[in-house]
N, C-alpha and C positions, 0 to 999 in steps of 0.2 A: 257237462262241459266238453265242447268240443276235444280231441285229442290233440297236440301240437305236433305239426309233420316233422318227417324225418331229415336230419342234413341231404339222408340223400336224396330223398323227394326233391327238396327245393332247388338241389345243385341241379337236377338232373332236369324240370323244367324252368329253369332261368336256362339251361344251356340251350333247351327244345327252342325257347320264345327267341332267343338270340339268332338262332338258324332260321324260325321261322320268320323272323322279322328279316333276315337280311334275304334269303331267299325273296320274299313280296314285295321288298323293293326293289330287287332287280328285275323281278318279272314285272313290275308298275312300269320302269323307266324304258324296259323292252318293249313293252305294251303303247308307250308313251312315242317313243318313237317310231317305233312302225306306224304308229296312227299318223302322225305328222308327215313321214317319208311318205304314204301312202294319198296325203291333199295336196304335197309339194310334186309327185311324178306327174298327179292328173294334171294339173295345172302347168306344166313344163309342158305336159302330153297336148295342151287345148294350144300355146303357146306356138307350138312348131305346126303344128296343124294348120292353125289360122296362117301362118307364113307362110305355107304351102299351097292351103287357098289362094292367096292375093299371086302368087307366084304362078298359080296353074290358068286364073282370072285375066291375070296380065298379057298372057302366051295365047291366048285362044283357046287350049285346051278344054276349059268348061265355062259355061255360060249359066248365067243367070235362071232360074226356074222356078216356077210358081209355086212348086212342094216343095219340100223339104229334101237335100242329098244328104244321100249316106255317104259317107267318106271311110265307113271301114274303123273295124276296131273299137265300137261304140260311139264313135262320133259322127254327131248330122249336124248339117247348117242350114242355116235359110240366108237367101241374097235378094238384097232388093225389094220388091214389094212382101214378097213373101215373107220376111224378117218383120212388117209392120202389120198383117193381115191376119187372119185367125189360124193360121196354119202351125202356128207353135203350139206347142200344151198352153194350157190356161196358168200355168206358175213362171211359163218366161214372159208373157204381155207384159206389156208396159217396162221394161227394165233398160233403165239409161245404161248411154255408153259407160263401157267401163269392165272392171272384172279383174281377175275371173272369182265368180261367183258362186257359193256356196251352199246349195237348197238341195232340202231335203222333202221330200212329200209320201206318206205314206210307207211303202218299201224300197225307194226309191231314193237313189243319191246322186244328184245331177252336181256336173259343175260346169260354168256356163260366162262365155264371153262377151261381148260385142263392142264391134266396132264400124268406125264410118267409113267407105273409101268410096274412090270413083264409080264403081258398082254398084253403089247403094249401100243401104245398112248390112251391114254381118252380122249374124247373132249363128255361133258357135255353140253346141253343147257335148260333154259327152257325160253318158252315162255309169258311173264307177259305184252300180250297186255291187257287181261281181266283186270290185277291188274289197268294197266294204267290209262284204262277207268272208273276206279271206281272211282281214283283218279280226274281224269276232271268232274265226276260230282258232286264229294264234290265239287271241285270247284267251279263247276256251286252254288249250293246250296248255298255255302257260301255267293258267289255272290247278290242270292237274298233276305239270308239274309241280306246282306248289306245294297239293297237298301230298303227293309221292315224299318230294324234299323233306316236306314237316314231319312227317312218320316214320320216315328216316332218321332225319335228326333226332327224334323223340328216340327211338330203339338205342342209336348210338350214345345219343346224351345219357340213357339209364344206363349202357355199359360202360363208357366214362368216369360216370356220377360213382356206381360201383367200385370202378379199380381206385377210384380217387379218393373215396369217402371212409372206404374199407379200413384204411392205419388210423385214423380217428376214431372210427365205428370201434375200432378195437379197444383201443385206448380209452373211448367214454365207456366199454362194458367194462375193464378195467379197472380203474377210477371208481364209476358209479359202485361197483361191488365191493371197493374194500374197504368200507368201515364195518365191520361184524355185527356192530350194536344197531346197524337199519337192516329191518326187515327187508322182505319183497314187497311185501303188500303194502307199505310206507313210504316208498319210493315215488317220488314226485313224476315221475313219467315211466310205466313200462319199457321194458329192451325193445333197442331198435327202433323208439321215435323221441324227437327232440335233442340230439345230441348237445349240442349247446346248451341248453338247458339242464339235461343233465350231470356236464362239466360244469356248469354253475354252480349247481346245487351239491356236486362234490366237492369241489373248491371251498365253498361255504363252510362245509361240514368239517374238512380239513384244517380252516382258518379256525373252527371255532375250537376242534382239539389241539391247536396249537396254542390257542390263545389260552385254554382251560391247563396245557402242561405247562405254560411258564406264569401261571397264577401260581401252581404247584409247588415249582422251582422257587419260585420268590418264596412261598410261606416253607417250602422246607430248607431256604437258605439262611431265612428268619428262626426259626427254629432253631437249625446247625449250631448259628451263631450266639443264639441266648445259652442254647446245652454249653456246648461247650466254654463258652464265656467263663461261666459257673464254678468248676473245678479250675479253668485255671487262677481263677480268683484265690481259689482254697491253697493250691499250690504255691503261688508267691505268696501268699501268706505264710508257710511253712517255711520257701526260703529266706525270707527277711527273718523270723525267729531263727533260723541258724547262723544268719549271718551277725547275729546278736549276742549270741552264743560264744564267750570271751575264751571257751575251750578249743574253739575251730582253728586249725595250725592254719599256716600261709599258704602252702600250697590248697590246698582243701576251699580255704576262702576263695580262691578265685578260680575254683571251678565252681564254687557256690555262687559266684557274682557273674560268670558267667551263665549260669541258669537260668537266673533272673534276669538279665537281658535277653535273653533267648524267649523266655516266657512273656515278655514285654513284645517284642516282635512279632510273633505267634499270633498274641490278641490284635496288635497294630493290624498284622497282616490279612486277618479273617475278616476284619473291619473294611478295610481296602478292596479288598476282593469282593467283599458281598458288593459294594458300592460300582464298582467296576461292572461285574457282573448285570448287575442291574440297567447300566449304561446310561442314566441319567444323571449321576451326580458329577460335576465339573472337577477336572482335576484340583487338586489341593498343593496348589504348589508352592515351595519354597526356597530358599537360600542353601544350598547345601556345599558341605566341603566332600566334592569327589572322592576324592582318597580317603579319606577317615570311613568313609559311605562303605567302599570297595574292601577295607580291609574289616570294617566288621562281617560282609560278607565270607571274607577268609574264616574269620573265627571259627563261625557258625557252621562251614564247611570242613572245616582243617581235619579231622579225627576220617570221613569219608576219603577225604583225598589221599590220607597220607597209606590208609588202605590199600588204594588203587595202584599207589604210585605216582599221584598228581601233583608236579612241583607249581605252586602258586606266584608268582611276581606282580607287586604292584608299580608299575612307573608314571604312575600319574602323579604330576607335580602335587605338595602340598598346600599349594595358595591356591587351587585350580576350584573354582567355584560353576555352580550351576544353577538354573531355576528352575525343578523340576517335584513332580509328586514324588516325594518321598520312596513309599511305601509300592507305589507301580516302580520304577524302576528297581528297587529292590527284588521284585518277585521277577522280573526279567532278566537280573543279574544271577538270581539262586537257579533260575530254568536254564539260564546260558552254559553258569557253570557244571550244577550237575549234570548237565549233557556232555560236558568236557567230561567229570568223571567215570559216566559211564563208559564211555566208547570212545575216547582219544588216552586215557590214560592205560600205560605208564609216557608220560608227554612233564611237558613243560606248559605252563596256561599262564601267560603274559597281560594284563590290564594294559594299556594305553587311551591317552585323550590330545587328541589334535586336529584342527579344521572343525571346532564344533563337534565335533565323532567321538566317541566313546570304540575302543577295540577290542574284541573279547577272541586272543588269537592261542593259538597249542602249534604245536609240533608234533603231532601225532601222525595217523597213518594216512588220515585224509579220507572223503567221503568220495564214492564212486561217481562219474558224472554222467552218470545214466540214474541215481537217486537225486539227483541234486533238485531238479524241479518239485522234490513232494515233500521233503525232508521238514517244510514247515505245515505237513498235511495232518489232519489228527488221526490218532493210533497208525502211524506210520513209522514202522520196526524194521524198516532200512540200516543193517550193517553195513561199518566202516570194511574196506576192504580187503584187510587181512583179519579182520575178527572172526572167530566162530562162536557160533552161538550157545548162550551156556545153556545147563541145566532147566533153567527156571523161568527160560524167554518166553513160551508158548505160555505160562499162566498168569505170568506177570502182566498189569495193565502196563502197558507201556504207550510213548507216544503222541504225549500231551504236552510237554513240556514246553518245547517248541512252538507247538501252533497256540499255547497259552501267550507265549512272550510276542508271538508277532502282534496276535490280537491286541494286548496291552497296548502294544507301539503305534498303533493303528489307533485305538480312542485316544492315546496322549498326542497325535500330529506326528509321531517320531515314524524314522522310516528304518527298516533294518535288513540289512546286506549281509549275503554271504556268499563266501570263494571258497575254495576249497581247491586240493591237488594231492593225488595219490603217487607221486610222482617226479624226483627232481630234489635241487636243492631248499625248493620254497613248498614242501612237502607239509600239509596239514590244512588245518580247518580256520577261516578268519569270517567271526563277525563284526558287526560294524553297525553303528547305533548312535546314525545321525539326530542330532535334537531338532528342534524348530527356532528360529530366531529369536523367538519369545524365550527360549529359556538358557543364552548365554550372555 
């Protein structure tokens, strides 16, 4: 099997043929007119000549003669009888008025007039074998100009093809070598031919380990979700027998009933997320009361916050309804706020909803605004501006949180804003968690 050439082969003669071709048509159309300028001077040349005749004919100066006159500079004429008798070459007999005339015989390149006047017939020639041959060797010339140009172009086009091919050249040795699991000797085209070809067939390679890690993903998120399913099943099992439990004091019960909510949400929430995750299942959306939504989220949150120093406020009216997945905005609401607890608290974290918006706002110290463009990037551990950083930052995975809830807001159509100021009376972090018109 032939080998397949290299990017820089092909760049380097596509650029050769481009030079050489445009180079051979300019030597064509030079070639081209020289030829032409060189039938159009003779023929001006036989023109002014014949005028000079009838003008020298007219004056006395020259008379009529049996042979043939030279006139100088390649041109003879015959007058009068001589013009009709054998005394011209055997290629102008016979040739009516008219002209001028284009013949060519042997090495020989005539061009040739004739006309009538008082003197008798004119028959004009001159001979422009001279001019011809000047003619063939511009052409010649051009000629090697041509092939000078083309071998030219060819050496430049390869150093060219080089500097230009070279960041790609680099980048398909790159590429083509980093999967570890293909050999050399596997490799669909040796180093240094086919670059194309071989960004193909690493691209491929790469499609196909991307495609085989999120078969992975899906069975180890299928997985996750069966494990863990499991015990928590066992778990509210346990809490509903306590909650059954006629011994259980009041306080005790409703942090047992809050368990079991908690545990309910859990499964709700692993459920959502795989589905999400997965990105084909359509959101599930429903009827919800904002506020009641909002302050379960407190609950769930309240014992972190109140660690931190996080004062919670919910001001979203209690009629204030929405139509929205559940369970996705819940997990946008828990990423919002545990981002408030980590790094805006000790703050205040205020809920509001107006213009369709959802507002998740603190009074804390504010995020710097040279972090502000990455702040939704993942594993992006940008401190607020007077924080310093604890103990436990470099081991802790941090930096999900955030770029989980954009994502969310992005499959649900939601859009989410954030301001932020280190600085001033309106000092602190505001997000903003516009819906879509479908779901107010």
């Amino acid at each position: 099997m032939k080998s397949a050439r290299s990017l820089t082969h092909r760049v380097t003669w596509a650029m050769a043929v481009m030079v050489a071709l445009s180079v051979g048509l300019m030597a064509v159309m030079a070639y081209s007119v020289m030829y032409e300028q060189e039938d159009e001077l003779a023929d001006q040349l036989l023109s002014i000549e014949m005028h000079r005749l009838l003008e020298r004919l007219d004056g006395g100066d020259l008379t009529a003669s049996a042979n043939a006159i030279d006139l100088g500079r390649g041109v003879r004429a015959w007058i009068g009888d001589a013009a009709r008798r054998s005394a011209q070459p055997d290629v102008l007999r016979g040739l009516p008025v008219g002209g001028p005339y284009e013949i060519e015989t042997g090495q020989m390149a005539l061009h040739v007039l004739v006309t009538d006047s008082v003197h008798g017939r004119i028959l004009l020639m001159f001979d422009a074998t001279a001019n011809e041959h000047r003619v063939s060797q511009f052409g010649l010339i051009l000629l090697l100009m041509w092939v000078a140009c083309a071998a030219a172009g060819l050496w430049l086009a390869r150093l060219i093809g080089r500097v230009v091919v070279e960041p790609i050249r680099a980048v398909t040795e790159r590429i083509a070598n980093w999967d570890p699991e293909t050999s050399a000797g596997s490799r669909m085209n040796p180093p240094g031919t086919d670059e194309p070809g071989r960004l193909l067939e690493a691209f491929n390679r790469m499609q196909d380990r991307v495609d085989r890690s999120m078969a992975r993903q899906r069975e180890f998120s299928s997985n996750l979700s069966h494990e863990v399913r499991t015990p928590l099943a066992a778990l509210r099992t346990d809490i509903e027998m306590m909650m059954l439990d006629g011994d259980t004091v009041t306080r005790s019960q409703n942090r047992v009933e809050r368990m079991l909510a908690t545990v309910d949400e859990i499964t709700a929430t692993i459920a959502s997320t795989r589905s999400l995750s997965e990105g084909h299942t359509p959101p599930q959306r429903q009827q919800l009361a904002l506020a009641e939504l909002v302050d379960g989220v407190f609950e769930g949150l309240q014992a972190r916050a109140e660690q931190t120093g996080l004062g919670m406020v919910n001001r979203i009216a209690p009629a204030q309804r929405v139509f929205v997945d559940r369970y996705a905005l819940l997990i946008v609401l828990r990423n919002l706020i545990g981002n408030a607890i980590e790094h805006a608290a000790p703050a205040t974290l205020t809920l509001g909803y107006s213009d369709a918006a959802l507002s998740v706002e603190d009074d804390g110290p504010g995020i710097d605004a040279q972090a502000l463009p990455f702040v939704f990037d993942r594993y992006h551990r940008g401190r607020y501006s007077d924080e310093s950083p604890s103990p436990t930052e470099a081991s802790e995975p941090r930096g999900l949180g955030l770029a989980i809830a954009r994502r969310i807001c992005q499959q649900q159509g939601w859009l989410i804003d954030l301001e932020s100021a280190t600085e001033g009376t309106r000092r602190g972090t505001r997000f903003s968690i516009r819906f879509d018109e479908n779901s107010t």
